[in-house]
mmCIF file of the C-alpha atoms, coordinates in Angstrom:
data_MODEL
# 
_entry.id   MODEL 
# 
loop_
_atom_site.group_PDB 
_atom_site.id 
_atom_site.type_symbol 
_atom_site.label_atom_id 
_atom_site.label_alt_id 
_atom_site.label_comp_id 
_atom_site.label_asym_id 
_atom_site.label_entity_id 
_atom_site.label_seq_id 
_atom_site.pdbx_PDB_ins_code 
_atom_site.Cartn_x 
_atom_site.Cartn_y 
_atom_site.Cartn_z 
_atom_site.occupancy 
_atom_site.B_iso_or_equiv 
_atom_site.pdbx_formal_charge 
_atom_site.auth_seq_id 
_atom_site.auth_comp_id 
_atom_site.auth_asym_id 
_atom_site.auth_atom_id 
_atom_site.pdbx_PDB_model_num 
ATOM 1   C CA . UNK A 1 1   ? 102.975 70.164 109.418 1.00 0.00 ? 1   UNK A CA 1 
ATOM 2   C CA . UNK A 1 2   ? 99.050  69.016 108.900 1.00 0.00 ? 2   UNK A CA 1 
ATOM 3   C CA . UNK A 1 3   ? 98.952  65.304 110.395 1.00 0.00 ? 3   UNK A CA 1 
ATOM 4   C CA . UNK A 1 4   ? 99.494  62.878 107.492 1.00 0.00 ? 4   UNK A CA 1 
ATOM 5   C CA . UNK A 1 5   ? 95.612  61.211 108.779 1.00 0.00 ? 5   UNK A CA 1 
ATOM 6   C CA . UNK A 1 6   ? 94.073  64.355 108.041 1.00 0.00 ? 6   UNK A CA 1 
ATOM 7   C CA . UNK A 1 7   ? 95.250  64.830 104.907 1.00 0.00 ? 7   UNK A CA 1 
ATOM 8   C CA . UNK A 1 8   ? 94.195  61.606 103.892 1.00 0.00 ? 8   UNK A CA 1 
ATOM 9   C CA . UNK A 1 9   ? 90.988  62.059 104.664 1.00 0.00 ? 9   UNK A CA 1 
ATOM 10  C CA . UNK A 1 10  ? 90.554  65.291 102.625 1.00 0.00 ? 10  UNK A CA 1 
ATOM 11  C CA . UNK A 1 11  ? 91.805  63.705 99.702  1.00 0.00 ? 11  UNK A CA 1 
ATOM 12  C CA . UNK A 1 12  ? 89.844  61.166 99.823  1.00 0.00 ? 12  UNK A CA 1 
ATOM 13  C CA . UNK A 1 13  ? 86.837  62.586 100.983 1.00 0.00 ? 13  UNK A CA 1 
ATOM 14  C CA . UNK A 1 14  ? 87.244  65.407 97.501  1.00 0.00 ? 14  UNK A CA 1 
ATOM 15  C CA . UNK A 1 15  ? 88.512  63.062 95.677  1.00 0.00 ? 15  UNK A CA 1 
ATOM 16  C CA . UNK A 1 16  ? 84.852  61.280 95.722  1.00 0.00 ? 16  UNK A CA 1 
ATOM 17  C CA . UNK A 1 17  ? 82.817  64.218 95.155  1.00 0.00 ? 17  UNK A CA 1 
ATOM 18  C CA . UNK A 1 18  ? 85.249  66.146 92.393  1.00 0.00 ? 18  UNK A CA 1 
ATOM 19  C CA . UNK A 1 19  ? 82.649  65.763 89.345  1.00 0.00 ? 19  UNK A CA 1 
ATOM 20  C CA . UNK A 1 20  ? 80.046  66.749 91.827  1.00 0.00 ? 20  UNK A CA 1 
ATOM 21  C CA . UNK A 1 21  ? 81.840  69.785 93.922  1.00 0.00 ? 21  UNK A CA 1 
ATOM 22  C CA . UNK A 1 22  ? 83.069  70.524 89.926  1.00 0.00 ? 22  UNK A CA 1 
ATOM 23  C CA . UNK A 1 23  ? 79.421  71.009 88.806  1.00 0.00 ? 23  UNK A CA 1 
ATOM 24  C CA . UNK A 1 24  ? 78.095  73.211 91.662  1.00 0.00 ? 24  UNK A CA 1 
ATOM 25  C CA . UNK A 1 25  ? 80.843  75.413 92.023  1.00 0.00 ? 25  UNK A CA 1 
ATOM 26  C CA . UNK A 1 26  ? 82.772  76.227 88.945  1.00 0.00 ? 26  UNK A CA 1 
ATOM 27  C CA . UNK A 1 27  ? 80.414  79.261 87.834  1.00 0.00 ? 27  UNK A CA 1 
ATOM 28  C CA . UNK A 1 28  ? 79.575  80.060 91.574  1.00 0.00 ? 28  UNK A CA 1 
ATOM 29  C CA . UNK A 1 29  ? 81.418  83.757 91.279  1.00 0.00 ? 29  UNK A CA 1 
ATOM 30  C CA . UNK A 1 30  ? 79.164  84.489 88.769  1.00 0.00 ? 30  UNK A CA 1 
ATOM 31  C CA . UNK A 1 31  ? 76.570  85.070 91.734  1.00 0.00 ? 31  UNK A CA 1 
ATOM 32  C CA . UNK A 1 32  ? 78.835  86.409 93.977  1.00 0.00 ? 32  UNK A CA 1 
ATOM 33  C CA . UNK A 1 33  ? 79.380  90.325 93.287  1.00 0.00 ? 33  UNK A CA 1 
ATOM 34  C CA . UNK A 1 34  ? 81.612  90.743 96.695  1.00 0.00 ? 34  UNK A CA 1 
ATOM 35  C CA . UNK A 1 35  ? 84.013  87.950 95.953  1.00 0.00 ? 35  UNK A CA 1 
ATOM 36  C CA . UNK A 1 36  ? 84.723  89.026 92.851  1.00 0.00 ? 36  UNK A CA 1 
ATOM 37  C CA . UNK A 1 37  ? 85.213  92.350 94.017  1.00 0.00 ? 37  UNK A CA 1 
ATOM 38  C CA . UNK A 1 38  ? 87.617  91.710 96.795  1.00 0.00 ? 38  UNK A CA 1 
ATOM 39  C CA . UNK A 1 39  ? 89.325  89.111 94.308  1.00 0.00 ? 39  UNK A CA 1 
ATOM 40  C CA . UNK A 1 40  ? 89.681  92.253 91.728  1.00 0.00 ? 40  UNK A CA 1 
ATOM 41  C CA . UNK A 1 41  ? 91.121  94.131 94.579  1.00 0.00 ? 41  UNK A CA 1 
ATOM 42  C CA . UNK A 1 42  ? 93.800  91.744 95.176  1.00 0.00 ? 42  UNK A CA 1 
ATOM 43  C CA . UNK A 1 43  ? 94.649  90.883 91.644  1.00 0.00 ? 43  UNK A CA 1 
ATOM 44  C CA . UNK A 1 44  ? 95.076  94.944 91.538  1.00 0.00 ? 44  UNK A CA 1 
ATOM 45  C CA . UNK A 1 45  ? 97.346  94.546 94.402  1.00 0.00 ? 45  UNK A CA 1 
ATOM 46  C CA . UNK A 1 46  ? 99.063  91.899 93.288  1.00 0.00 ? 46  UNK A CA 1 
ATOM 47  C CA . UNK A 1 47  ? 100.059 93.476 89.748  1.00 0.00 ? 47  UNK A CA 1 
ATOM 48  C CA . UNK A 1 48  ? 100.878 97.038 91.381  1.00 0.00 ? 48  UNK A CA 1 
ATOM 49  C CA . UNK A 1 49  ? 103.770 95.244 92.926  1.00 0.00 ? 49  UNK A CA 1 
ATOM 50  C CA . UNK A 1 50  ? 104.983 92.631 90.923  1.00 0.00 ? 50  UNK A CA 1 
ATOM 51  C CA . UNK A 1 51  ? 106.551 90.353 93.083  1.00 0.00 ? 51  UNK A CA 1 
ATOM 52  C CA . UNK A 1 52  ? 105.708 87.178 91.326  1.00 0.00 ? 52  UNK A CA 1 
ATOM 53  C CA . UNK A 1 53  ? 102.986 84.622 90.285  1.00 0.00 ? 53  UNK A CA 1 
ATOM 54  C CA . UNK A 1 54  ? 99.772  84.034 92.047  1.00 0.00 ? 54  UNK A CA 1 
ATOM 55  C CA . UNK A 1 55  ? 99.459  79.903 93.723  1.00 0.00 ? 55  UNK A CA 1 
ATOM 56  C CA . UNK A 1 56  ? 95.653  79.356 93.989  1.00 0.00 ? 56  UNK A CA 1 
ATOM 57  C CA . UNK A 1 57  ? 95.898  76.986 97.541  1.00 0.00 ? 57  UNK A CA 1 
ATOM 58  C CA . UNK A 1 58  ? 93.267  74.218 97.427  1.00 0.00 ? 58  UNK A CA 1 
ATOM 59  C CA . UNK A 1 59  ? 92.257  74.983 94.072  1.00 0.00 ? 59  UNK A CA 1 
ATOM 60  C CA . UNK A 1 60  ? 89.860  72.671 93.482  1.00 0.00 ? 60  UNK A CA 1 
ATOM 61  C CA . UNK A 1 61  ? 88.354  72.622 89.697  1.00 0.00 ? 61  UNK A CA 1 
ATOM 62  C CA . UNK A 1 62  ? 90.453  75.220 88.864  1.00 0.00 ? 62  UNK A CA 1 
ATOM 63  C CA . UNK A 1 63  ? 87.462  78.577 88.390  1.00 0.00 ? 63  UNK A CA 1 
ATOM 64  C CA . UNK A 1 64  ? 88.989  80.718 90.280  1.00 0.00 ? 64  UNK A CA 1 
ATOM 65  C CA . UNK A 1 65  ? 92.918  80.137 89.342  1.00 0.00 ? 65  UNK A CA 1 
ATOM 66  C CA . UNK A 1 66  ? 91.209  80.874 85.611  1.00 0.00 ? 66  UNK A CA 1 
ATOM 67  C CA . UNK A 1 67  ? 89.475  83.850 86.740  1.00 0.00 ? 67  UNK A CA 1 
ATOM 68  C CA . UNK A 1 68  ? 92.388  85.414 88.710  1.00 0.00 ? 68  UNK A CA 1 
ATOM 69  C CA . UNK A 1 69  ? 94.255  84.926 85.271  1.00 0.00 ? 69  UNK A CA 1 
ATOM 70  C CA . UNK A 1 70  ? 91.516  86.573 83.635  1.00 0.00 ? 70  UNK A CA 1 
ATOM 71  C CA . UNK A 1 71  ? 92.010  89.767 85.727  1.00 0.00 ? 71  UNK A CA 1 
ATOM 72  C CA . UNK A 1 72  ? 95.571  89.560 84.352  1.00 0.00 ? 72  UNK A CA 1 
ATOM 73  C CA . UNK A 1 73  ? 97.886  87.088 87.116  1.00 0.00 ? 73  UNK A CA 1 
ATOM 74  C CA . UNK A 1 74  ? 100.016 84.849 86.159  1.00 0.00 ? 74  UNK A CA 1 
ATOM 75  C CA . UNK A 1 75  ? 98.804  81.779 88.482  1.00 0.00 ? 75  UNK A CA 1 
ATOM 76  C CA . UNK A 1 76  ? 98.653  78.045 88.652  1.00 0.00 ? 76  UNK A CA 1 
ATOM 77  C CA . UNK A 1 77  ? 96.328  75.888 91.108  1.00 0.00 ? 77  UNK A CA 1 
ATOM 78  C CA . UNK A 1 78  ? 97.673  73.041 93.484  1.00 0.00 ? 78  UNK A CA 1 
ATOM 79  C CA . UNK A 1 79  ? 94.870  70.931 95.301  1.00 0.00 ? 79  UNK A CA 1 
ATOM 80  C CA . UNK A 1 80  ? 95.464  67.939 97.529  1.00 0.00 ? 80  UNK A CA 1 
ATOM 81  C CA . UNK A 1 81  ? 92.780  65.538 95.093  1.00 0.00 ? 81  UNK A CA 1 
ATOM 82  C CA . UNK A 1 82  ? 94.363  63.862 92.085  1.00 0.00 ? 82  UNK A CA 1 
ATOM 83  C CA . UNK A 1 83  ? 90.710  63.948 90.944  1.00 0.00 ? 83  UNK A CA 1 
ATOM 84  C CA . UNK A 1 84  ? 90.331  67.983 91.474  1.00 0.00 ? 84  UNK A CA 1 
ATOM 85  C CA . UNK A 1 85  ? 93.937  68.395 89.751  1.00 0.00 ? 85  UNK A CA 1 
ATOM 86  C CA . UNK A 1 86  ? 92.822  66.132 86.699  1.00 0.00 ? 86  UNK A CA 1 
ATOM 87  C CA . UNK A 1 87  ? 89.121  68.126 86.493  1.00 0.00 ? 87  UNK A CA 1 
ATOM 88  C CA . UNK A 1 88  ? 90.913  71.943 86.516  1.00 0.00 ? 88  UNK A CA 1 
ATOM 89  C CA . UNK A 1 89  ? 93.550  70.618 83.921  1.00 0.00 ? 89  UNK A CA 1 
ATOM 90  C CA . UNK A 1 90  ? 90.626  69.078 81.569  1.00 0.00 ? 90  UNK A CA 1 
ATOM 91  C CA . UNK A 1 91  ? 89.246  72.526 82.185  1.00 0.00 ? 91  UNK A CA 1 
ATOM 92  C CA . UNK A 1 92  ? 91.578  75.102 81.961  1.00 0.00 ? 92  UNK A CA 1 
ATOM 93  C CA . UNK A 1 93  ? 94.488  73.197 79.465  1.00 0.00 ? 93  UNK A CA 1 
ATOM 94  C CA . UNK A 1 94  ? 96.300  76.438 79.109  1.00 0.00 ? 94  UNK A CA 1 
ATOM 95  C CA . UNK A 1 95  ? 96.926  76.523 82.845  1.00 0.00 ? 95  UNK A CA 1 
ATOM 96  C CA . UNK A 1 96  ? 99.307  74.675 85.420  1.00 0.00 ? 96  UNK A CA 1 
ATOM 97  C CA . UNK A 1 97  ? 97.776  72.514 87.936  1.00 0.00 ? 97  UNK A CA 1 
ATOM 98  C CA . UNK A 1 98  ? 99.787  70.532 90.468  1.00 0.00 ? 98  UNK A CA 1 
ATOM 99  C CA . UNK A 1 99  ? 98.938  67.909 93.450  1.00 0.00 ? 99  UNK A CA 1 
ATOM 100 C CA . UNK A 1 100 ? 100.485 69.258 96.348  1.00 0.00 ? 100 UNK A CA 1 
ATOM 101 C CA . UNK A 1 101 ? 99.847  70.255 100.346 1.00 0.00 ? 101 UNK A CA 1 
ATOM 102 C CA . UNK A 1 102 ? 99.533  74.063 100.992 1.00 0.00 ? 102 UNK A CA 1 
ATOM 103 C CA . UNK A 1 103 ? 101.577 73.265 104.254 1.00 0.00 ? 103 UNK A CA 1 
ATOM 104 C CA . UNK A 1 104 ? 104.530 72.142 102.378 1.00 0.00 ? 104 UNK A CA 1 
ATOM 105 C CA . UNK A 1 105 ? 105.013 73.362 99.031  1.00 0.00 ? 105 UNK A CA 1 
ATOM 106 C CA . UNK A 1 106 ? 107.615 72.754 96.645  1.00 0.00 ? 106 UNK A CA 1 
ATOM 107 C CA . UNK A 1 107 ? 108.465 75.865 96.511  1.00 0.00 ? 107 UNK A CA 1 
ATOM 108 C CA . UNK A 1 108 ? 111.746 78.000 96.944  1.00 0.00 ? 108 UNK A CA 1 
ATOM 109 C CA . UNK A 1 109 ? 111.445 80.899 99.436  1.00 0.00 ? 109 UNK A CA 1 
ATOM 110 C CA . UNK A 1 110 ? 109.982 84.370 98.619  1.00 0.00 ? 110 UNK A CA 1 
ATOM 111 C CA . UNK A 1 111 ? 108.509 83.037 94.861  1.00 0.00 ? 111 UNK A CA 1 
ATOM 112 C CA . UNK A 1 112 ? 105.446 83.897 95.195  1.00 0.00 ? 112 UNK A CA 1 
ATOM 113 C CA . UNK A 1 113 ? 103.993 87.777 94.763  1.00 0.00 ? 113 UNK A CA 1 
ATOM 114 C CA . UNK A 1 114 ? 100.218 86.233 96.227  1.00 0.00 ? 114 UNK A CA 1 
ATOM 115 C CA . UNK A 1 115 ? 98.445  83.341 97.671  1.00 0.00 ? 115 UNK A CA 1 
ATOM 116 C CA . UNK A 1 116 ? 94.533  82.870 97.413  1.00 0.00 ? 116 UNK A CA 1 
ATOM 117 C CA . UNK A 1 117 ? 93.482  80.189 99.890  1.00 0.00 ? 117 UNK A CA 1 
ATOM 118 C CA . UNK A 1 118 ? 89.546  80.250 98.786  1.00 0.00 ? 118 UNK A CA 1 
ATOM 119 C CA . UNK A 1 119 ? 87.829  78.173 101.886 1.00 0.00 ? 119 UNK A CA 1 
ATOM 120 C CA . UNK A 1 120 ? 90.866  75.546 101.637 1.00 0.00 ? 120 UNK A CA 1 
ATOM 121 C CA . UNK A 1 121 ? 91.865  76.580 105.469 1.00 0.00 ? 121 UNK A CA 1 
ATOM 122 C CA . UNK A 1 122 ? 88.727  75.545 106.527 1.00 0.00 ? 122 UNK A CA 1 
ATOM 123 C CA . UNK A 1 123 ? 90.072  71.789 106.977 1.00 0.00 ? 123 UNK A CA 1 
ATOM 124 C CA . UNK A 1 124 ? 92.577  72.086 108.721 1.00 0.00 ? 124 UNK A CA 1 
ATOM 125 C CA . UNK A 1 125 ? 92.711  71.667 112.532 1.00 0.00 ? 125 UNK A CA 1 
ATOM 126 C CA . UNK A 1 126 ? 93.057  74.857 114.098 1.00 0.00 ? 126 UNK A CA 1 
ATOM 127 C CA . UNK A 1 127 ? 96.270  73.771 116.422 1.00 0.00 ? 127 UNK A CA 1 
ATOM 128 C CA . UNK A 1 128 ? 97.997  72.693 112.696 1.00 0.00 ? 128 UNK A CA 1 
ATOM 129 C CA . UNK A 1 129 ? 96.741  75.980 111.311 1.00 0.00 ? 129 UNK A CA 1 
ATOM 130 C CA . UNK A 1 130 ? 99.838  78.555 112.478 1.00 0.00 ? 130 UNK A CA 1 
ATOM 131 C CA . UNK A 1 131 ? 102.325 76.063 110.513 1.00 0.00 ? 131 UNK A CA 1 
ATOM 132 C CA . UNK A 1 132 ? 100.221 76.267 106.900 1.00 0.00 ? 132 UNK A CA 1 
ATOM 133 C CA . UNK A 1 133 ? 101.027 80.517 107.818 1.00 0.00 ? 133 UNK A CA 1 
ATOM 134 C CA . UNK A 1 134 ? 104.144 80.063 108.527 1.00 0.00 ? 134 UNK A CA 1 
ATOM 135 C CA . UNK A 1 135 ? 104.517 77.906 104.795 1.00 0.00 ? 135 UNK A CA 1 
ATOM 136 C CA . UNK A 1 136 ? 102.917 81.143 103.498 1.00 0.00 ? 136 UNK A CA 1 
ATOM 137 C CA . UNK A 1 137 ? 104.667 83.261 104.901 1.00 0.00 ? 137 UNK A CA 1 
ATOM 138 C CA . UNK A 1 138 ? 108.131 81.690 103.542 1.00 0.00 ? 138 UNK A CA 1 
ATOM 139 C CA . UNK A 1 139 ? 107.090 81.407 100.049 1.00 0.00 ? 139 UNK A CA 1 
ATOM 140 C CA . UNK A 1 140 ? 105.632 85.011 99.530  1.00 0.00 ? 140 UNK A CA 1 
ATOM 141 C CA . UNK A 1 141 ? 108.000 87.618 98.552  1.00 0.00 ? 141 UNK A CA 1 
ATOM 142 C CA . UNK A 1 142 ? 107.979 90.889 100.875 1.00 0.00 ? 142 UNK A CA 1 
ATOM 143 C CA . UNK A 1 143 ? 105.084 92.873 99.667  1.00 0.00 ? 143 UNK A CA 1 
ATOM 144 C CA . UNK A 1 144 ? 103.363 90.088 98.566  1.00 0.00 ? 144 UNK A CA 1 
ATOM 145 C CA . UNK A 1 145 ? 99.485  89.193 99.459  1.00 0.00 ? 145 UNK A CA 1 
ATOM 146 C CA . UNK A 1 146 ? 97.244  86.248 101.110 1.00 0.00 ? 146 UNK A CA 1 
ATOM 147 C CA . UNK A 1 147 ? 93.767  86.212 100.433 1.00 0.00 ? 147 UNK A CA 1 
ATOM 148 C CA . UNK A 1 148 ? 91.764  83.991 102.700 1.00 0.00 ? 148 UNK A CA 1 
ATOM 149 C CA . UNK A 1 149 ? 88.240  82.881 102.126 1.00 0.00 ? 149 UNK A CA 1 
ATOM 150 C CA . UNK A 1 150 ? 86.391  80.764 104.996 1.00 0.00 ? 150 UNK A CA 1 
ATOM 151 C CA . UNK A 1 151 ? 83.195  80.501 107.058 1.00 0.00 ? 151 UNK A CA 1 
ATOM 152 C CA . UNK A 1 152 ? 82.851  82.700 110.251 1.00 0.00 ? 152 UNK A CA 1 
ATOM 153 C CA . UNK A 1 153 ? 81.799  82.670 113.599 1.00 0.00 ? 153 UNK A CA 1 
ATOM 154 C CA . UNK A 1 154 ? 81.796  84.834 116.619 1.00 0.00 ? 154 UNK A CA 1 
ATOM 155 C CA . UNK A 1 155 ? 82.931  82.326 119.234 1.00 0.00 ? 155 UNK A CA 1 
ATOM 156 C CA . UNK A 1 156 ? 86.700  83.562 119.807 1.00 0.00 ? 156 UNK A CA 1 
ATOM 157 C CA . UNK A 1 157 ? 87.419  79.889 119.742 1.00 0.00 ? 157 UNK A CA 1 
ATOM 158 C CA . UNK A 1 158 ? 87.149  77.799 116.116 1.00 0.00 ? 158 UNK A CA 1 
ATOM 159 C CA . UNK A 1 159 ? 83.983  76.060 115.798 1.00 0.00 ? 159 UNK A CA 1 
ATOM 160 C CA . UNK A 1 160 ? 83.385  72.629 114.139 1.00 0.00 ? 160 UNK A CA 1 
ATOM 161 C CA . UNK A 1 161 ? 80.894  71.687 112.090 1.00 0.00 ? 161 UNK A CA 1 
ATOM 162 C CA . UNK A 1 162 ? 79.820  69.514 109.267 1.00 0.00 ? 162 UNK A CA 1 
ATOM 163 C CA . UNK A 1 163 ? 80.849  70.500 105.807 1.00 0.00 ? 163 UNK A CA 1 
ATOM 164 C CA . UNK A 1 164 ? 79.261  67.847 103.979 1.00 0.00 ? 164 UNK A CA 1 
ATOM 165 C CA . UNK A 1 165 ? 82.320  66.562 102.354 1.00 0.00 ? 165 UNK A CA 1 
ATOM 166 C CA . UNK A 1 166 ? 84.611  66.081 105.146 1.00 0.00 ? 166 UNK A CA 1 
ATOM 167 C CA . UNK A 1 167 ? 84.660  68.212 108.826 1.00 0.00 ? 167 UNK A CA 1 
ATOM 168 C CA . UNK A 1 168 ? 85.759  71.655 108.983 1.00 0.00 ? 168 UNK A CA 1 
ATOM 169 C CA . UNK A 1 169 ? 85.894  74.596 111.153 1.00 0.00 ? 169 UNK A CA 1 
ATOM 170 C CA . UNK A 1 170 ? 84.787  78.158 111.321 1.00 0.00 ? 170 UNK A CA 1 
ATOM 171 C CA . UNK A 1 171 ? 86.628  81.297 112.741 1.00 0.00 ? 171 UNK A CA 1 
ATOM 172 C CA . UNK A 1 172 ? 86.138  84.443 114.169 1.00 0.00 ? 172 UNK A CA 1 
ATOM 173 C CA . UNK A 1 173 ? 87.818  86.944 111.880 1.00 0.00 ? 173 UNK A CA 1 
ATOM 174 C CA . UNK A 1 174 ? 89.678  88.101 114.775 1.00 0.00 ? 174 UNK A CA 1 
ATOM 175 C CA . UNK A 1 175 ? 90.712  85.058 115.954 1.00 0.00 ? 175 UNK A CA 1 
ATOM 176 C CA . UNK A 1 176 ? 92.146  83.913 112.205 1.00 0.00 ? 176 UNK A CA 1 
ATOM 177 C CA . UNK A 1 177 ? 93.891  87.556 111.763 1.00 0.00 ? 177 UNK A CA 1 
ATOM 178 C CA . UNK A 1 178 ? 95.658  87.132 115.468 1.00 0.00 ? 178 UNK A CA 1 
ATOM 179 C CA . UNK A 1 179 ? 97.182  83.354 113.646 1.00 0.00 ? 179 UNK A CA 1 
ATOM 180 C CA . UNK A 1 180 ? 98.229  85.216 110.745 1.00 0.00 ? 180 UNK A CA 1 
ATOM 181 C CA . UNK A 1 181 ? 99.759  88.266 112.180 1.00 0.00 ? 181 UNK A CA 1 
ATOM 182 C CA . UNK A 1 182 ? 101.729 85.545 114.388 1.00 0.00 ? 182 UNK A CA 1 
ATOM 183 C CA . UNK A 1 183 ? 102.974 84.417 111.020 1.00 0.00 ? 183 UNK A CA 1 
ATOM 184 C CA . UNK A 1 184 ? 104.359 87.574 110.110 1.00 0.00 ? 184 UNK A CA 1 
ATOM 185 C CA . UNK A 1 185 ? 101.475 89.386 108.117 1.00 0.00 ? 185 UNK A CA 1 
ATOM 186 C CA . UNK A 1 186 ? 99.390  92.905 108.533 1.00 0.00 ? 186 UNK A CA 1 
ATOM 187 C CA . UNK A 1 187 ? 95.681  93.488 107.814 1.00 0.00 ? 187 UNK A CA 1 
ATOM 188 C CA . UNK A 1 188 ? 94.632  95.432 104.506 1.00 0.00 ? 188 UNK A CA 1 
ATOM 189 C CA . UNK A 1 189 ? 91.374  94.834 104.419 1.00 0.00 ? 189 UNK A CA 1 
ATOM 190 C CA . UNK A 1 190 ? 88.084  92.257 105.181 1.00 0.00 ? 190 UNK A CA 1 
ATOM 191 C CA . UNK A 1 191 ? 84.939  91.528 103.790 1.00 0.00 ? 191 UNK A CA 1 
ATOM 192 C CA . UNK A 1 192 ? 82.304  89.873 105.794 1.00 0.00 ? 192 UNK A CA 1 
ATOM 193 C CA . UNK A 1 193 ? 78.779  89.126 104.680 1.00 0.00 ? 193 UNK A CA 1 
ATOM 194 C CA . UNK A 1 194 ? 75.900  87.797 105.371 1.00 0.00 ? 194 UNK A CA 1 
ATOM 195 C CA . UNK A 1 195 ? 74.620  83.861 103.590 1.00 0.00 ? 195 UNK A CA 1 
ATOM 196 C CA . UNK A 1 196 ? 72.443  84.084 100.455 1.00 0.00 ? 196 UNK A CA 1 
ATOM 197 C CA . UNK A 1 197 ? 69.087  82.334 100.797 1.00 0.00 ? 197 UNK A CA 1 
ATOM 198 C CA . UNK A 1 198 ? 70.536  79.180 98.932  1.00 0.00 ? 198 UNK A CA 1 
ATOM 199 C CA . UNK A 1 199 ? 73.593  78.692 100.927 1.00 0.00 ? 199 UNK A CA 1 
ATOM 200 C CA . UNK A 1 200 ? 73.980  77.583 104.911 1.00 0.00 ? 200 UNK A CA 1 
ATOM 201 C CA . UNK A 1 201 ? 73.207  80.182 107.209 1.00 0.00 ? 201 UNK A CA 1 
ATOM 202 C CA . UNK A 1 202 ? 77.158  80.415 108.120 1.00 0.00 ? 202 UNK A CA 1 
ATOM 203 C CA . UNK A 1 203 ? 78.565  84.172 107.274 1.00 0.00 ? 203 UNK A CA 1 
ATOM 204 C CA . UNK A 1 204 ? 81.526  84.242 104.944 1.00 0.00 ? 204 UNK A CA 1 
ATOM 205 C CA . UNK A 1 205 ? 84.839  86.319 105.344 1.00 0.00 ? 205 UNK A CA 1 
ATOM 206 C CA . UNK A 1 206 ? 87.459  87.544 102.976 1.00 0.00 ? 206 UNK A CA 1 
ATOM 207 C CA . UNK A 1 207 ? 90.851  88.527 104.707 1.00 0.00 ? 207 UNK A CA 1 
ATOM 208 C CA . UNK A 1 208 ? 93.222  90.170 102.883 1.00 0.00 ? 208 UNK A CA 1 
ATOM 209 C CA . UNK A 1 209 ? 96.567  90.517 104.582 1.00 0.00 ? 209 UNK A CA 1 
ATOM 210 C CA . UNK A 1 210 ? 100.125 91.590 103.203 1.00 0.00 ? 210 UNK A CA 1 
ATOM 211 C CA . UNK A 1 211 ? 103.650 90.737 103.980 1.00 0.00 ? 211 UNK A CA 1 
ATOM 212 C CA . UNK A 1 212 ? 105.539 93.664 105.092 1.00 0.00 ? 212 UNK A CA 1 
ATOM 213 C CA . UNK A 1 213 ? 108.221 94.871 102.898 1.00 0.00 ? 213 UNK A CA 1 
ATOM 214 C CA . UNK A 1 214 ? 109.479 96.108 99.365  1.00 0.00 ? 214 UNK A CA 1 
ATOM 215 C CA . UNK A 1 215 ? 109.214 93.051 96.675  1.00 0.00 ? 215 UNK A CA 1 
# 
């Protein structure tokens, strides 16, 4: 379980900036060839095997719930902010968007065929982190998929720093993959790159990991 204080704080602190973050980021994939690459790749995956609809965790203004439904998922979006949830439903009317906590969702066990957690980790603190897997982990079905997005780093040990909107953390993609594997899941497949000029000089990771089994 995330500590109630924390979560608090990331509501409120998105919560204030949701017209802004909403105005910067909703067409940010359209510079972003890898993402949408890797998030192609998973959709693939994710149809192939039919396990069940797609959550979006931390979904924010809803883009990228709409353009995983474009590549053909059936998905909805739940964000912590009330002010996020009411932007991606103004948005995207033909989609379902929900208030919730990605480390306890209202969901029954095994619904799921795939999770996308797009740089919504990167909040929480790391010693909280293996529960929000272990929440995964329950609500995919076996065979199903978890895409994470975040910010890495090569210290073995998460990193802090200041996200602007409220603190964060950055990973090692090692480290993160030895959390989730502890949760139950096996690697398919990374993608690590290097910042564009306009963004901070932090290297971003894609980790695409699977939960063993036949859906």
């Amino acid at each position: 379980m995330i500590d109630p204080a924390v979560l608090h704080d990331t509501r409120a602190a998105y919560d204030a900036v949701a017209p802004t973050y909403a105005e910067l980021f909703s067409n940010v994939l359209e510079t972003r060839p890898m993402e949408r690459a890797l998030l192609a790749a998973f959709a693939e995956l994710v149809r192939v095997h039919g396990a069940g609809p797609v959550a979006d965790l931390g979904c924010g203004p809803g883009h990228v719930t709409a353009h995983l439904n474009a590549l053909g998922l059936d998905t909805f979006g739940v964000d912590l902010s009330a002010e996020m949830v009411a932007l991606a439903r103004r948005a995207h009317p033909h989609l379902q968007f929900d208030e919730g906590s990605m480390a306890a969702l209202d969901l029954p066990g095994g619904a799921l065929g795939g999770i996308l957690a797009f740089y919504s980790i990167i909040h929480t603190p790391p010693v909280q982190l293996p529960a929000v897997f272990t929440e995964f982990e329950r609500v995919l079905a076996p065979g199903g998929h978890l895409l994470l997005g975040f910010f890495a780093g090569d210290d073995p040990r998460p990193q802090e720093f200041d996200h602007k909107v409220t603190l964060a953390y950055r990973w090692s993609p090692d480290s993160l993959l030895d959390l989730v594997r502890q949760a139950g899941f096996t690697e398919v497949g990374r993608m690590l790159r290097e910042p564009y000029e306009h963004e901070r000089q932090f290297r971003h990771c894609q980790l695409l990991v699977r939960k063993p089994g036949n859906p």
